[in-house]
C-alpha positions as CSV (number, residue, x, y, z in Angstrom):
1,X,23.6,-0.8,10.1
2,X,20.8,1.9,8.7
3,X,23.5,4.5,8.4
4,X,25.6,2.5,5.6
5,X,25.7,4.4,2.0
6,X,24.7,3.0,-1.0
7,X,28.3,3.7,-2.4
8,X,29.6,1.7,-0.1
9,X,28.1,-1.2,-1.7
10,X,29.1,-3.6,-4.6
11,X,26.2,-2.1,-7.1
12,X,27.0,-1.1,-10.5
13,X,27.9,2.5,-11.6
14,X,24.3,3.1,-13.6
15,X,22.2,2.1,-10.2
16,X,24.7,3.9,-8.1
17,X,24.2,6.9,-10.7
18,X,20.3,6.8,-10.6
19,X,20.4,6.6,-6.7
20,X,23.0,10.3,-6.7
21,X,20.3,11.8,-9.1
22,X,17.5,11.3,-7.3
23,X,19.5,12.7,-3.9
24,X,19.6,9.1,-2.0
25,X,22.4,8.2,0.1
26,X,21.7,6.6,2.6
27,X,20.3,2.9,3.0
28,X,17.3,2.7,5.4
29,X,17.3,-0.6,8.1
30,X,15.3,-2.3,5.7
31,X,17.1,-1.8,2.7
32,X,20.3,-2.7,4.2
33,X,19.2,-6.5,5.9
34,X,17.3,-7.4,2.5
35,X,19.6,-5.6,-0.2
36,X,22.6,-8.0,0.3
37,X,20.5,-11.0,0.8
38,X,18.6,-10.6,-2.2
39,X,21.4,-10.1,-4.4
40,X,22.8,-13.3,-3.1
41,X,19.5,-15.0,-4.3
42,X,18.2,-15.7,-0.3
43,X,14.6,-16.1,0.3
44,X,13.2,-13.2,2.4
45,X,10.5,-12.1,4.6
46,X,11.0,-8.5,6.0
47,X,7.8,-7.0,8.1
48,X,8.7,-3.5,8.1
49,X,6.0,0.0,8.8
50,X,4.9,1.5,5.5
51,X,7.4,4.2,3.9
52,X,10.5,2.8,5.1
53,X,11.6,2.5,1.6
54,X,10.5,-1.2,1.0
55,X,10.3,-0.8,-2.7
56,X,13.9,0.5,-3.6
57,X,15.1,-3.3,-0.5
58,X,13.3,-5.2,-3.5
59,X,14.4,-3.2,-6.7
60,X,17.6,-2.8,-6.0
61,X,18.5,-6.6,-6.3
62,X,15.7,-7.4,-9.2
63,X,17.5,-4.5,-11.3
64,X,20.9,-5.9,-10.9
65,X,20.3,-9.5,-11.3
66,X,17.9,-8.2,-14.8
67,X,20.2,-10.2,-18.2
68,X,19.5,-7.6,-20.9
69,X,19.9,-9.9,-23.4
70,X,17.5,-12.6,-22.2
71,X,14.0,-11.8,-23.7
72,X,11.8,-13.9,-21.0
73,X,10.0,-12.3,-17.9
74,X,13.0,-12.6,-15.4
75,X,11.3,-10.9,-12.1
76,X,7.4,-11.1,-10.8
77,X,5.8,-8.8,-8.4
78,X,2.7,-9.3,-6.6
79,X,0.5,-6.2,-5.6
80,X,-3.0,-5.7,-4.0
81,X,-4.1,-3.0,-5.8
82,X,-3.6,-0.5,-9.0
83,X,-2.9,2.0,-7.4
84,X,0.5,0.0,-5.5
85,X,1.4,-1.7,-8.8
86,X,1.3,1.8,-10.5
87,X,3.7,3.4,-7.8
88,X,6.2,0.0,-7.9
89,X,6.7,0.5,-11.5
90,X,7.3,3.6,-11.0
91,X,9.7,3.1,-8.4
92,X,11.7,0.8,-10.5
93,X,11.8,2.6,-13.9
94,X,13.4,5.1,-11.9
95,X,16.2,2.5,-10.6
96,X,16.7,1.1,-14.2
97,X,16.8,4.8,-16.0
98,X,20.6,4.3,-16.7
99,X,20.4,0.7,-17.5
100,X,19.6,0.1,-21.2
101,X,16.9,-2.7,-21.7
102,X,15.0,-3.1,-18.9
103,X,11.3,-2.7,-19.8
104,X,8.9,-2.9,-16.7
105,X,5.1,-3.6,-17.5
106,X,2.7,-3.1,-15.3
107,X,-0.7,-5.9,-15.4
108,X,-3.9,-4.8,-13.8
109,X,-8.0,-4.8,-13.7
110,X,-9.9,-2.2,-14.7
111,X,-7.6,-1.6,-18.2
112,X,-7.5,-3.0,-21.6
113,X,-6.4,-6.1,-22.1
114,X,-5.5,-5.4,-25.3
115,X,-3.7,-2.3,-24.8
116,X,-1.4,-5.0,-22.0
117,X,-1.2,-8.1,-24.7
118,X,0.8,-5.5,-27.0
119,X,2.5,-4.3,-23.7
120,X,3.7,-7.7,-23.0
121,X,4.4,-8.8,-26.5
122,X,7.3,-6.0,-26.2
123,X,9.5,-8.4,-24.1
124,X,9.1,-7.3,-20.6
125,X,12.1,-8.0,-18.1
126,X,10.2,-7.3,-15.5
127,X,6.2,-7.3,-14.5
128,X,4.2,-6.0,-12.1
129,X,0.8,-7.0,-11.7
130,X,-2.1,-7.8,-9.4
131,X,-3.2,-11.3,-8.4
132,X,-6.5,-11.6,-10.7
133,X,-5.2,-9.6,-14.0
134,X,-2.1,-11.9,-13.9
135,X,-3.9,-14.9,-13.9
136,X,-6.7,-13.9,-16.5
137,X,-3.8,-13.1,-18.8
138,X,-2.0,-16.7,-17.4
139,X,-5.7,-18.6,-18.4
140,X,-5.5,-16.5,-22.0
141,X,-1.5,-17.7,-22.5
142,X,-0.5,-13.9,-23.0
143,X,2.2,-14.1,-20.4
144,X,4.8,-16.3,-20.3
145,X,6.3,-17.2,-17.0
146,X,9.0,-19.7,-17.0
147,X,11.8,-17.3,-17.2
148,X,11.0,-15.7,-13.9
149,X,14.0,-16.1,-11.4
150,X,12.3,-13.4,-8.5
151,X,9.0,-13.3,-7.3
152,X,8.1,-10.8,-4.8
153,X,4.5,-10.5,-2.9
154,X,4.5,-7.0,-2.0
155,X,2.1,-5.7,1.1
156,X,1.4,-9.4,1.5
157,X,-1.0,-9.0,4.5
158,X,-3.3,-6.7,1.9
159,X,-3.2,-9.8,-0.2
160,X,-4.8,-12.3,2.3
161,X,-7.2,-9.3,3.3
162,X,-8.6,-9.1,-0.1
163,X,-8.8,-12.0,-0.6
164,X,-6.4,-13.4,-3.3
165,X,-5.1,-16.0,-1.2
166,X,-6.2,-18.9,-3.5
167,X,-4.8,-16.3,-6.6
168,X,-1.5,-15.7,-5.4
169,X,-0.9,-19.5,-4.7
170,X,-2.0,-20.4,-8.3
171,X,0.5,-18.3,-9.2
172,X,3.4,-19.2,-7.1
173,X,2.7,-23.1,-8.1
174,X,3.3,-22.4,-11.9
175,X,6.7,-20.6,-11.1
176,X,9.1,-23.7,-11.6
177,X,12.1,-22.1,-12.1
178,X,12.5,-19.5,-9.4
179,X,15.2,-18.9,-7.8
180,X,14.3,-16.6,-4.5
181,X,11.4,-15.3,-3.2
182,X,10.8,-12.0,-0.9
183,X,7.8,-11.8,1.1
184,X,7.2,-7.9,2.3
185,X,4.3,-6.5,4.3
186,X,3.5,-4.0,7.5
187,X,2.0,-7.3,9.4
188,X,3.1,-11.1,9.2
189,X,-0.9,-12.8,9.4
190,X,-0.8,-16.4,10.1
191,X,-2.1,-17.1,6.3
192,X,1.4,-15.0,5.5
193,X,3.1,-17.4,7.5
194,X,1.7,-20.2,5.5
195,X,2.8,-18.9,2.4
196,X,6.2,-18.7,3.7
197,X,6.4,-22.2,5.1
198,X,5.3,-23.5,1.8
199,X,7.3,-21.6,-0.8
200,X,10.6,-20.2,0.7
201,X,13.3,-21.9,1.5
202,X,15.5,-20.8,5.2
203,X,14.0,-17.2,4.7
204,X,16.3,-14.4,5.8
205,X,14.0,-12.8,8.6
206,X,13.5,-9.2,8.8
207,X,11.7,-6.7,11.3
208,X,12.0,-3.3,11.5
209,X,10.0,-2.0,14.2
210,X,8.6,1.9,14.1
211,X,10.9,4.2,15.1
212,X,11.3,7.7,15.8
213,X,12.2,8.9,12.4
214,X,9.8,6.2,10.6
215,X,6.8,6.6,13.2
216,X,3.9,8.9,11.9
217,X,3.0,11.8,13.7
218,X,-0.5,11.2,14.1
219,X,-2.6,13.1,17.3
220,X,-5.1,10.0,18.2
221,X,-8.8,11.5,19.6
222,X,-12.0,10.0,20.1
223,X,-15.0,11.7,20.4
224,X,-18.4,11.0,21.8
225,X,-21.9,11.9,20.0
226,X,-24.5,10.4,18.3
227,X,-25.4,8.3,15.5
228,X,-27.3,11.2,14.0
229,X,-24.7,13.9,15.7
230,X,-22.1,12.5,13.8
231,X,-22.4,14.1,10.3
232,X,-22.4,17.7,12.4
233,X,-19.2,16.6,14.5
234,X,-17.6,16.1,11.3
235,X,-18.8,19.3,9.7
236,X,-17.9,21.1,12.7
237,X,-13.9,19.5,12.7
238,X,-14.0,20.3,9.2
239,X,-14.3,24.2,9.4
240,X,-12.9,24.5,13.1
241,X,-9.6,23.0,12.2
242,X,-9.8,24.0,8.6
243,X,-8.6,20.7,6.8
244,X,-8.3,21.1,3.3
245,X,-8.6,17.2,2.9
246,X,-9.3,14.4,4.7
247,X,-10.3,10.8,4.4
248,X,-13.6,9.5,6.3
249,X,-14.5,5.6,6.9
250,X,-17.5,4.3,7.0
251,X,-18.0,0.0,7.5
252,X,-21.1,-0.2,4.5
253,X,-21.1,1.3,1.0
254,X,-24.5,2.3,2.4
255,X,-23.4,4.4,4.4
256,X,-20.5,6.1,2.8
257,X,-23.1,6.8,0.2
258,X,-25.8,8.3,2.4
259,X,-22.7,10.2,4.5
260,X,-21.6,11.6,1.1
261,X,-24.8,12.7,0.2
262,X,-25.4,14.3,3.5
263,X,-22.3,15.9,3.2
264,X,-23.0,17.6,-0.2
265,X,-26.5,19.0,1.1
266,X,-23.9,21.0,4.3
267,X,-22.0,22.6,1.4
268,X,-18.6,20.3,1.1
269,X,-17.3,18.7,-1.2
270,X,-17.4,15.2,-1.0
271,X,-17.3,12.3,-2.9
272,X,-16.9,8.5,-2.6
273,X,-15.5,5.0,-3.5
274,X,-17.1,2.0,-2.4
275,X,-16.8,-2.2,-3.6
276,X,-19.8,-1.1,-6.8
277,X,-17.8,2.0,-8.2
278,X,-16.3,1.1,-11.7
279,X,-12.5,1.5,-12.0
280,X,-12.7,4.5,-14.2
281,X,-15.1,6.7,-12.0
282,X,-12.8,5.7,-8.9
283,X,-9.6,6.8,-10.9
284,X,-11.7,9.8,-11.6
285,X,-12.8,10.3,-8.2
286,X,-9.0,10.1,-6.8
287,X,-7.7,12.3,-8.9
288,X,-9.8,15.1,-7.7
289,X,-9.2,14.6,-4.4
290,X,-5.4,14.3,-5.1
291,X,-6.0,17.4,-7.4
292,X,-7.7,19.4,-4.0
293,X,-11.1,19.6,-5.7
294,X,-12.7,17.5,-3.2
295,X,-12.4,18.3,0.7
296,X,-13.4,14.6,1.6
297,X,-13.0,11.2,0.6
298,X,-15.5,8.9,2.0
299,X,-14.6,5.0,1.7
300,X,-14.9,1.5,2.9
301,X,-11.8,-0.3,3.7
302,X,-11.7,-2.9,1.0
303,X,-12.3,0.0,-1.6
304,X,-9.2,2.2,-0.1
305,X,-6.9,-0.4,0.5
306,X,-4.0,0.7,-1.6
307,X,-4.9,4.3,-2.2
308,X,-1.4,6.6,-2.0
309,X,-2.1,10.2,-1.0
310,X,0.2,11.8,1.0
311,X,-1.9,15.1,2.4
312,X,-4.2,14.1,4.4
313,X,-4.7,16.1,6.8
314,X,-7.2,14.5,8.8
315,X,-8.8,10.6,8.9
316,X,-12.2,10.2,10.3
317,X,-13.3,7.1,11.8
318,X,-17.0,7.6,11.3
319,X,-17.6,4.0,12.1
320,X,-15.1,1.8,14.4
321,X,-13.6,-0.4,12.1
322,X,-14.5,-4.1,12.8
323,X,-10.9,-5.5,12.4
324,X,-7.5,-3.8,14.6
325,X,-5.6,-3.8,11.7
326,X,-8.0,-1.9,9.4
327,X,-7.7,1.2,12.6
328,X,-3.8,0.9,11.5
329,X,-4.5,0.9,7.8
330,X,-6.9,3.7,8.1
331,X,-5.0,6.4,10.5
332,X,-1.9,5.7,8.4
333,X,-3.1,7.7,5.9
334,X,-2.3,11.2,7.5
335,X,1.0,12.0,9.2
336,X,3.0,11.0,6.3
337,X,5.9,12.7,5.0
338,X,6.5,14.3,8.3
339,X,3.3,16.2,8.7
340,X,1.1,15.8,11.5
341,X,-1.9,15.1,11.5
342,X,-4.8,13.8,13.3
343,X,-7.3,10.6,13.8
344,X,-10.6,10.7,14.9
345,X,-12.9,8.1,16.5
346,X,-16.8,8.9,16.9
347,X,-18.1,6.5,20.0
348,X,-22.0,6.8,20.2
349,X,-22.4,4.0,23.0
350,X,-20.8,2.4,26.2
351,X,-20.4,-0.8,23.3
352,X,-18.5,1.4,20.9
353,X,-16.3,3.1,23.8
354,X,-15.3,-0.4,24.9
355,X,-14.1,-1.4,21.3
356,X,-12.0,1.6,21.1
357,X,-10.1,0.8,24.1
358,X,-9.6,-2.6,22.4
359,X,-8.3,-1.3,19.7
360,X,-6.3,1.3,21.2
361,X,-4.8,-1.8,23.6
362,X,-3.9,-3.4,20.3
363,X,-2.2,-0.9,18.9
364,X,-0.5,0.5,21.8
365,X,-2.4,3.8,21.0
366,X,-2.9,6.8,23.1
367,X,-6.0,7.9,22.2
368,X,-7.4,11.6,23.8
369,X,-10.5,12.0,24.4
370,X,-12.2,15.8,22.6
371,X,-15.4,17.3,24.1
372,X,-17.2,19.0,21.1
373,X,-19.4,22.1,22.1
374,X,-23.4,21.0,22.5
375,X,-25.1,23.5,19.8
């Protein structure tokens, strides 16, 4: 089923024309159970791994069923964070850049809300927005929803995480006139569920399980220390393997403070996000490390959730993370694109070595154990 071609399917010429220019010809598995569906109007919930090309399964049916000529919001989608709603839009212009028409606005904190009331005054067909922005702009009357046939909640189980539960179902109750619904995320949570059972009608089900070709090539390794050896470990990983840029976790904005601190006094460059740091610094912040100007990122979950950076070469664990999923979240962030690349665990106690084999029992993970040289 993955291996059918996107010519081989009933789209029109100026989507089949965008998809040749940007060299895509083939339909991943997820693309081709939720593409047809979707452009029959079907509810859908699809749990598929990150970067099996969840955006374009969406887009492809949102795009087609767009009227030109109707001046209302016609399609809705739902992100966690900037950073995601940024990439979306993205991802669509680039499926609508032969069809005349189709304006895409993107909604989100941390921006002017004047600078999106002109945006939106232009006669979007299509927004994409985060849970809180969209409603603040809902409460002000600047968005106008009743035209909206498609609503999709993308990365649905970073939703719930962050807690926009209550958000996103304010939002779904004052969408009257839907038609479908697509649910997509990397896990199915019980709260996920619950959305489901209330808003969608007979979902089409989906599940694409990792794969060989959509699996990350990530080397697992935990290694033992101290709660005061840990800053050298990571130092001496750093220069040893010569990563040019990783990503480090930490459970407090405490600590990622204090660790990025540390960090700067040994010489590398290091900076951090954490729940207190104001949108524009953050921005600032990514786009050095993006940029190569900072070795390390240091960040607690709920501030990285949504951060897209493909080069990692290396993600440290420099606390166990206090949820299974948020191990997955974190280690996905290297190994992408092909690459390899590595995860690291620091254990400092018999408690600690325990929860890694929890998580690694979780996860199915193979985890190997590194001995680093006693200096």
């Amino acid at each position: 089923m993955g291996q059918l071609k996107f010519q081989e399917m009933e789209l029109s010429s100026e989507l089949l024309r965008a998809m040749e220019k940007e060299g895509l010809e083939t339909l991943t598995p997820v693309q081709a159970e939720t593409i047809p569906a979707m452009l029959e109007w079907r509810d859908m919930i699809a749990k598929a791994p990150t970067g099996t090309g969840k955006t374009f399964a969406f887009g492809i049916p949102i795009i087609e069923h767009i009227d030109p000529e109707e001046s209302r919001i016609q399609a809705l989608i739902l992100a966690p964070t900037r950073e995601l709603a940024l990439q979306i839009s993205s991802e669509l212009r680039l499926l609508a850049q032969f069809k005349p028409g189709i304006r895409i606005v993107t909604v989100y904190g941390g921006q002017s809300m004047d600078g999106q009331i002109q945006e939106l005054k232009r006669h979007p067909k299509i927004v994409v927005a985060t849970p809180g922005r969209l409603l603040d702009h809902m409460g002000r009357r600047t968005i106008r929803l009743d035209g909206v046939k498609t609503v999709v909640l993308d990365e649905a189980d970073r939703m719930v995480d962050l807690g926009f539960y209550k958000d996103v179902t304010k939002i779904l109750d004052r969408l009257g006139n839907r038609k479908n619904m697509g649910l997509f995320s990397a896990t199915i949570s019980r709260e996920v569920m619950d959305i489901s059972w209330i808003y969608q009608r007979d979902p089409v089900e989906v599940t694409v399980p990792e794969d060989v070709d959509n699996k990350p090539d990530i080397r697992q390794v935990s290694v033992k220390t101290t709660e005061s050896g840990k800053v050298e470990a990571l130092v001496y990983l750093m220069n040893t393997e010569n990563y040019q840029r990783a990503m480090v976790f930490c459970n407090t904005k405490h600590k990622v403070i204090r660790l990025t601190n540390w960090l700067n006094d040994k010489g590398l460059a290091a900076d951090c996000i954490h729940g207190d740091v104001r949108q524009s610094i953050r921005e600032k912040v990514l786009k050095s490390f993006r940029k190569g100007n900072l070795k390390l990122l240091i960040a607690t979950d709920v501030a990285a959730r949504g951060i897209d950076v493909d080069d990692v070469d290396a993600v440290f664990n420099y606390d166990l993370p206090l949820e299974n999923e948020y191990y997955v979240h974190r280690i996905g962030r290297t190994g992408r694109a092909k690459k390899h690349g590595t995860a690291y665990a620091f254990t400092t106690n018999l408690g600690d070595e325990i929860r890694l084999e929890e998580i690694a029992k979780s996860t199915k993970a193979e985890i190997h154990k590194l001995e680093i040289p006693s200096r």
